[in-house]
C-alpha positions in Angstrom: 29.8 -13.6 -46.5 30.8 -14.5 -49.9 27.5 -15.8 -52.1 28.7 -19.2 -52.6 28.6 -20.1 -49.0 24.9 -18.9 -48.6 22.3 -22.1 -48.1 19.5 -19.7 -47.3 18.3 -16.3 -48.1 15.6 -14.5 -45.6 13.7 -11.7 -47.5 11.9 -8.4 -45.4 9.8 -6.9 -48.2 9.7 -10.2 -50.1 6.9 -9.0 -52.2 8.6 -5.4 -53.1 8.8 -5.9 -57.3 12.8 -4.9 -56.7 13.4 -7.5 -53.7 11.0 -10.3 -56.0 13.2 -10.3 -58.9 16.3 -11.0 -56.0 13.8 -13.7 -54.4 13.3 -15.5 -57.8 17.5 -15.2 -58.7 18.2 -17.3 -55.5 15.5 -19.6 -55.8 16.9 -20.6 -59.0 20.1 -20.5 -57.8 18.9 -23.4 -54.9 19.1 -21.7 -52.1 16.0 -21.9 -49.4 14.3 -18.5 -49.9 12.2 -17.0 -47.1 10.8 -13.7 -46.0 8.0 -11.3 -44.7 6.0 -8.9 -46.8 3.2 -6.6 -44.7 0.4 -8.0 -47.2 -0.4 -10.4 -49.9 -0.6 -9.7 -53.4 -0.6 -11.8 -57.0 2.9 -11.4 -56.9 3.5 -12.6 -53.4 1.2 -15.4 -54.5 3.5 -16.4 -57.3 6.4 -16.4 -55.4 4.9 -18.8 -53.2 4.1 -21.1 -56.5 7.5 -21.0 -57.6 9.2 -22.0 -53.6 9.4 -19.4 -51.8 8.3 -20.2 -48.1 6.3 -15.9 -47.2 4.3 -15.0 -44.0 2.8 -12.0 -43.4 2.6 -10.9 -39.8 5.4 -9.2 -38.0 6.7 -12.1 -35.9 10.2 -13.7 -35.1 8.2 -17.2 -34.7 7.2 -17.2 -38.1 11.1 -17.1 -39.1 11.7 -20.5 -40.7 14.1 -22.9 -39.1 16.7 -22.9 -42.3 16.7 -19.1 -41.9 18.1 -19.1 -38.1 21.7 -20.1 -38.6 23.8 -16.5 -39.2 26.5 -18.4 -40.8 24.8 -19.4 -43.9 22.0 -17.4 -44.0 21.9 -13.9 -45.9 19.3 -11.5 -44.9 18.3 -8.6 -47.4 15.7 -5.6 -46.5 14.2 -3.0 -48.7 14.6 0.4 -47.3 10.9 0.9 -46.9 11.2 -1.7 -43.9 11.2 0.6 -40.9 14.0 0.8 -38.4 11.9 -0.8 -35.5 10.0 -3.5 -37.0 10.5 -6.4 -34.9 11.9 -8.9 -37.2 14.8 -6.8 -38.3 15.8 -5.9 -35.2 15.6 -9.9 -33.5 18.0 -10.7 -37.2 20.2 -7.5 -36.0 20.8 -8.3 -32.6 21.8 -12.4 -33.4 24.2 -11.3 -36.0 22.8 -11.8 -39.1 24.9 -10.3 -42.4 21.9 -8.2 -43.4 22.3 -6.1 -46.8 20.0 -3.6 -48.6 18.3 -5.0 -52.3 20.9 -2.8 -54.2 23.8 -3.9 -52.3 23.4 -7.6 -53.1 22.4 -6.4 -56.7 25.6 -4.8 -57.0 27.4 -8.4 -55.7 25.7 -10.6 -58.1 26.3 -8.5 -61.0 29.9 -7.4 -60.0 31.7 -9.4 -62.8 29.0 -9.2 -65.3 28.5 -6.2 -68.2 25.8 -4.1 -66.4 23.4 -2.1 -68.9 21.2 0.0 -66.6 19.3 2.3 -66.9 18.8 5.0 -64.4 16.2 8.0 -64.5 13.6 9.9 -62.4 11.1 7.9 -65.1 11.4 5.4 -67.9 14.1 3.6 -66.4 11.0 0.5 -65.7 9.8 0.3 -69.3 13.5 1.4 -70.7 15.5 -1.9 -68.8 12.5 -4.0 -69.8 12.5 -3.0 -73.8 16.4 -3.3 -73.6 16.0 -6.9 -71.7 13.5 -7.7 -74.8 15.8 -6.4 -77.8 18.7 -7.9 -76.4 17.5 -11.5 -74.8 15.5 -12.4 -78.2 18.9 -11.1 -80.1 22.0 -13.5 -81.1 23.5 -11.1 -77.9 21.4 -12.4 -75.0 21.1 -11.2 -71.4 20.2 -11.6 -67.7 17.8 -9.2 -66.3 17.0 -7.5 -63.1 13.8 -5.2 -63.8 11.8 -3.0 -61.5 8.6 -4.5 -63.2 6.9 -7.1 -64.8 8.0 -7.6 -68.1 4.8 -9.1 -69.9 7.0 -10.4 -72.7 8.5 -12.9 -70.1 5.6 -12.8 -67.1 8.8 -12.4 -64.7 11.0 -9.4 -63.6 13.6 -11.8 -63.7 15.3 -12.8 -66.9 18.4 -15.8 -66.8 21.0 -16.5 -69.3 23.9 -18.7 -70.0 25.2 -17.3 -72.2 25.8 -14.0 -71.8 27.9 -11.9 -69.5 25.6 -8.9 -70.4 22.8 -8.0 -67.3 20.0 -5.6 -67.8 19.5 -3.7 -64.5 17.0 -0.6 -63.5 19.3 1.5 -61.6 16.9 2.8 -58.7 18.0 6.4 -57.5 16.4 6.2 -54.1 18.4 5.6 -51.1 21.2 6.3 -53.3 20.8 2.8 -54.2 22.2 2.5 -57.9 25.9 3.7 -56.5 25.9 0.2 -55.4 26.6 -0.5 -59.5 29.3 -0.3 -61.8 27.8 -0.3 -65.2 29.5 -1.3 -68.7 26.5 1.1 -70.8 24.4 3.4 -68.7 21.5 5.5 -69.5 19.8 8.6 -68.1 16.5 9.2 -69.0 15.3 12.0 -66.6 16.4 14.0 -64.1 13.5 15.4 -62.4 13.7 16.0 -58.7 12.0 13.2 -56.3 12.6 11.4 -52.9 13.0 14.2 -51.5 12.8 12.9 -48.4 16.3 11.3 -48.8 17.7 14.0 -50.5 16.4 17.2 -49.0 17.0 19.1 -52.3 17.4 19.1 -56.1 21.0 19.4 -55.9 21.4 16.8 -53.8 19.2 14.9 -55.8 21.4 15.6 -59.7 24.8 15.1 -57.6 23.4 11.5 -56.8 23.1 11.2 -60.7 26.3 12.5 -61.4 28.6 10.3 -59.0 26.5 7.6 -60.7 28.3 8.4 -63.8 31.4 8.0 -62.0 30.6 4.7 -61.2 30.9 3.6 -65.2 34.0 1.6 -65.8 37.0 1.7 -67.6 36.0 1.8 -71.8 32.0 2.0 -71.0 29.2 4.3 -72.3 26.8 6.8 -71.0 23.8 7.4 -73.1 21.9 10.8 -71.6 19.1 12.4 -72.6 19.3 15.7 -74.4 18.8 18.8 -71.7 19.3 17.2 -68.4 20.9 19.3 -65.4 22.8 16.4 -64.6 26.8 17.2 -64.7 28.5 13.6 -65.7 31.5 12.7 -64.0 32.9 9.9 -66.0 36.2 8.7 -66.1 38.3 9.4 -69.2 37.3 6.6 -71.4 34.1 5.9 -71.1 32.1 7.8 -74.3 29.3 9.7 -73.9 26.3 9.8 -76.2 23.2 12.2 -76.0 19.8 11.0 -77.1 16.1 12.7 -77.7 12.8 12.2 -79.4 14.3 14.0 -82.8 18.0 15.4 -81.9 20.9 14.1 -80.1 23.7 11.3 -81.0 20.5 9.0 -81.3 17.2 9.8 -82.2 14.0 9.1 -84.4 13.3 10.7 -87.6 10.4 10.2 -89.9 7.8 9.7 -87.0 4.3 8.4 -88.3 1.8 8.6 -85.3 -2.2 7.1 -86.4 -4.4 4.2 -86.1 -2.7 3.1 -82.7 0.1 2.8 -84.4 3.8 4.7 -83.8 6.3 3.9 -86.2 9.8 6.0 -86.3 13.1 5.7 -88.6 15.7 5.4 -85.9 19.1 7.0 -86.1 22.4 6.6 -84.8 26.0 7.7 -85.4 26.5 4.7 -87.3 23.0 3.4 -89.2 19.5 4.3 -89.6 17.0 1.6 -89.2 14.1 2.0 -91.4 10.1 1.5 -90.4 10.7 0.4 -86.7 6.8 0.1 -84.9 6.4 0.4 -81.2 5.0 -2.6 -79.8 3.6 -0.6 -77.3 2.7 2.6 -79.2 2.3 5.6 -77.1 4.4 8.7 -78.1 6.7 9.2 -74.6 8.0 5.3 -75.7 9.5 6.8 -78.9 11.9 8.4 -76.7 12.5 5.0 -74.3 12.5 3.2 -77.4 15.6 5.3 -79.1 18.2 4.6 -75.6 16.9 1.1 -75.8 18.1 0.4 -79.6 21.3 2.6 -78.8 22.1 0.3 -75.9 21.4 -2.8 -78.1 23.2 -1.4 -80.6 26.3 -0.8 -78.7 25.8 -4.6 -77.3 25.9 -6.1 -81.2 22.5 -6.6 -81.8 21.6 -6.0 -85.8 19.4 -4.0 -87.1 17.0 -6.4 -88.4 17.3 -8.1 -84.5 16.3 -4.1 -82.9 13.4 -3.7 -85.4 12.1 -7.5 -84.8 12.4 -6.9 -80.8 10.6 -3.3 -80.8 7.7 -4.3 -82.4 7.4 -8.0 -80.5 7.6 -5.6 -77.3 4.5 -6.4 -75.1 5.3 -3.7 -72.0 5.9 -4.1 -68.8 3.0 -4.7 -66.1 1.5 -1.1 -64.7 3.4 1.0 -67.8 0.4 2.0 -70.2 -1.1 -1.5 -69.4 -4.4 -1.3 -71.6 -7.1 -3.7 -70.1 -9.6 -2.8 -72.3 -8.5 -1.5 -75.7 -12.2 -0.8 -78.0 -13.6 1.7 -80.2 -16.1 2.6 -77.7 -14.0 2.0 -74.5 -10.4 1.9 -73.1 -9.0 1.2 -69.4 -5.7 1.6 -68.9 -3.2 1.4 -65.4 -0.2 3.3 -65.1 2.3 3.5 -62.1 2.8 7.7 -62.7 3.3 8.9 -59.7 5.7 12.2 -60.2 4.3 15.1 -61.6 6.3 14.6 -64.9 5.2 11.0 -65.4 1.6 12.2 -64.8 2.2 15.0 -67.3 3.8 12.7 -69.9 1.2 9.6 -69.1 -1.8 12.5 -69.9 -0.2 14.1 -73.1 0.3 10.3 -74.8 -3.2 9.4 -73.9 -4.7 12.4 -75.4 -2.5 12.4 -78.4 -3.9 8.8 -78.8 -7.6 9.6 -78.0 -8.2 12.9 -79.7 -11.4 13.1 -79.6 -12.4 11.5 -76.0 -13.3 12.0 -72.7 -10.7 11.0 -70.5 -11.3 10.1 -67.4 -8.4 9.8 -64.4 -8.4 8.3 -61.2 -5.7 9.1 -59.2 -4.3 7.8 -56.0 -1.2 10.2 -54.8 2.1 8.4 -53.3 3.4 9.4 -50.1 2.6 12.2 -48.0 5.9 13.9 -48.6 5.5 14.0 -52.2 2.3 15.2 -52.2 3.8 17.8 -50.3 6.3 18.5 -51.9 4.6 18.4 -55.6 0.9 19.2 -54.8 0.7 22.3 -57.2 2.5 20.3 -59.6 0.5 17.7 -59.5 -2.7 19.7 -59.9 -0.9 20.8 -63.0 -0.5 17.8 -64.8 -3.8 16.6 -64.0 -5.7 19.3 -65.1 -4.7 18.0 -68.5 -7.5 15.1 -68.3 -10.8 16.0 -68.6 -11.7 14.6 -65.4 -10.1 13.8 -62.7 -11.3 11.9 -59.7 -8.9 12.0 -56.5 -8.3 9.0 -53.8 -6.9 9.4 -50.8 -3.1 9.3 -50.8 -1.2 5.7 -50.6 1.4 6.0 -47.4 3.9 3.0 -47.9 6.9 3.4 -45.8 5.1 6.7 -44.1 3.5 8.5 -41.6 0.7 10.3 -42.2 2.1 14.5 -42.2 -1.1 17.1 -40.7 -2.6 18.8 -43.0 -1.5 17.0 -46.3 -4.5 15.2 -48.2 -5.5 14.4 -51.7 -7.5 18.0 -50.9 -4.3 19.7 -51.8 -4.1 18.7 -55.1 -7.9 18.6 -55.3 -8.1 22.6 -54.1 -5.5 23.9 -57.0 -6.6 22.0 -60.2 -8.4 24.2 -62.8 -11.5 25.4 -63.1 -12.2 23.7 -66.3 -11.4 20.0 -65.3 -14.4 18.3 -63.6 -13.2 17.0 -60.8 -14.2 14.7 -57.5 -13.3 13.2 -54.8 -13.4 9.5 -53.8 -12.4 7.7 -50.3 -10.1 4.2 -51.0 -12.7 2.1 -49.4 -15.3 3.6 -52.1 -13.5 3.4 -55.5 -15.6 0.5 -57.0 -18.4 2.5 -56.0 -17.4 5.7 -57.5 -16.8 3.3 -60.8 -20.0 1.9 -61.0 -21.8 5.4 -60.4 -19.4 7.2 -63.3 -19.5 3.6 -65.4 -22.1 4.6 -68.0 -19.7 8.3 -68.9 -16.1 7.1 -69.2 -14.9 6.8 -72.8 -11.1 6.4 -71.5 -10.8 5.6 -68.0 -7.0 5.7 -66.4 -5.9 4.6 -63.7 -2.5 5.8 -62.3 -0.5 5.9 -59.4 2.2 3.3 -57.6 0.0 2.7 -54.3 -2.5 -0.2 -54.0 -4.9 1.1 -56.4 -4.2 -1.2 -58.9 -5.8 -4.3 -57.2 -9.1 -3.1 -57.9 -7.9 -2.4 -61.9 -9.9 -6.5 -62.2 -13.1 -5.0 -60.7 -12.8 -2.0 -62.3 -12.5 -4.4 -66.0 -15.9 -6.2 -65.1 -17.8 -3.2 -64.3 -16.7 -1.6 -67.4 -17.2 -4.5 -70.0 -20.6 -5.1 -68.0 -22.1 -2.0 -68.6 
């Protein structure tokens, strides 16, 4: 089915934050846009505000009318969708062209000048600053985000005027080889998903025939150190990058006040006094790939310095909620050992001389699994930490793994506690009157209570 015969576009996982940047590109392309998510949310809501027709109960009735003609109707899943549920397999058995998120990515942005960026972390807030320097540059671009840029309140960016697309290159279910980038970056290379991969080398190989996937005269920007093994083709130039070596990197790095404010530096210029819009010390390193990209896209130096410090974030990504002398709440979508370990050294580079305070609600059963010693790691580097139980998305529960396991290894120091999901405004309101810096972190549904958590806090 080519794109320009599609009338409608019927979404499983409408409200996924990869699938709703796909569900907002087709609305505004006309089409009738449909779909099931398994529960609402303020993003589901929005997409209802801006056309898009959602139900949320597993049920063939509920399929709209417009979406029941295989002819002109596309139907795209998210891979968290299980094989059995009931609606896929009805749009399966009548014929339906049904495509994964990244496939259909990777049709729309075929003939455009892809600039992703692909990583184990960073890639969220790294597309999103990029989307920012670039779209308020003379350059301009279209952009596909894994999060809410707060800049633009979307995930979705348009443009037309400019071939160039921003796109987070997502690594699981090997969905970024769908792409063919003009400028990639690689900001990590930490192993994760392993239920898809099974290993770590299975896991960097993923990465590497990525790199293959660059075309003819393109770049690859990688940070310095990775175990990744690039396979580009002849042509395409490769760059390194890192917080103060590699090709591009910052120099002069003045961290105080809430303020971060680097000299940046690549093979061809130095940019004076560039301040973080969002200053926390792991975005000096997101911040260098972003300006190299720009650069290499024609933005100016006065355009990269302008966009940097007008950068507002991305929803979830060191999203302060309450920034005071006295108090701070923050969310954060950490949910890898690394990110946990990076998300606890900014904040206590920041807040040298508080209490900080973590809640943390573990992903997936696998990966708490798979990482619960390393997660126990990282955490111990909060003062406290209080534990929920572990978010299951796409999953099963697996005997024997609980938030326990991470609970069970942390250090002796770290105060620590247990809370159940049903009880976390509870556990709140009993800790409110000792949190100096509360954070809350993890990519389950723990940040719908982040609002109550605000009142409770600002109430006390």
């Amino acid at each position: 089915m080519k794109l320009e015969d599609i009338k409608s576009v019927y979404f499983l996982g409408a409200g996924g934050i990869g699938m709703s940047a796909l569900v907002r590109y087709f609305l505004s392309e006309g089409n009738f846009v449909a779909g099931y998510d398994r529960t609402p949310s303020a993003l589901t809501d929005k997409l209802a505000e801006e056309g898009a027709v959602l139900h949320f109960e597993e049920n063939t009735e509920l399929i709209p009318e417009e979406c029941r003609n295989p002819d002109s109707t596309l139907v795209v899943y998210t891979p968290a969708i299980p094989g059995n549920h009931k609606e896929l397999e009805f749009l399966k058995s009548n014929g339906f062209d049904i495509k994964k998120r990244a496939e259909v990515l990777g049709i729309i942005t075929k003939g455009k000048m892809g600039v992703c960026a692909a990583g184990t972390h960073g890639k969220t807030t790294t597309s999103t600053m990029t989307a920012h320097l670039l779209h308020q540059s003379h350059v301009d671009c279209a952009a596909f985000l894994g999060g809410i840029s707060k800049n633009y309140k979307s995930n979705l960016i348009l443009s037309n005027k400019s071939d160039l697309v921003v796109i987070e290159a997502d690594e699981y279910d090997r969905s970024f080889l769908h792409l063919e980038p003009y400028i990639a970056t690689i900001t990590s290379a930490d192993p994760d998903h392993l239920d898809i991969y099974g290993n770590k080398e299975n896991y960097l190989e993923a990465f590497a025939q990525f790199t293959e996937k660059i075309r003819e005269n393109g770049y690859l920007i990688i940070h310095e150190g990775l175990e990744v093994k690039p396979r580009t083709k002849a042509s395409v130039k490769t760059y390194t990058y890192g917080r103060e070596s590699g090709d591009f990197h910052a120099e002069n790095i003045r961290i105080g006040n809430g303020r971060i404010v680097i000299d940046y530096v690549s093979p061809w210029q130095k940019i004076k006094d560039v301040e973080l819009g969002v200053p926390v010390s792991i975005n000096i390193e997101n911040g260098v790939t972003s300006m190299a990209m720009a650069e290499l896209c024609g933005a100016t130096a006065d355009e990269i310095r302008q966009g940097m410090a007008t950068f507002a974030g991305a929803d979830r990504r060191f999203d302060f909620h309450i920034k005071r002398d006295d108090l701070v709440l923050l969310s954060d979508y950490a949910h890898h050992p690394d990110e946990v370990r990076a998300c606890a050294k900014s904040i206590k580079e920041l807040y040298k001389e508080k209490k900080v305070t973590v809640l943390f609600q573990p992903h997936l059963y696998s990966r708490t699994a798979d990482f619960y010693k390393e997660f126990a790691q990282s955490l111990s580097l909060f003062d406290k930490v209080i534990l929920v139980d572990i978010y299951p998305a796409r999953e099963e529960p697996i005997p024997g793994v609980t938030s326990k396991l991470i609970y069970d290894c942390l250090e002796e120091n770290v105060e620590k506690s247990m809370c159940s999901r049903a009880d976390v405004i509870s556990c709140i309101e009993k800790e409110k009157e000792n949190i100096e810096v509360l954070v809350s972190l993890g990519a389950g549904d723990i940040e719908n209570d982040v609002p109550q958590m605000k009142k409770i806090l600002e109430n006390r």
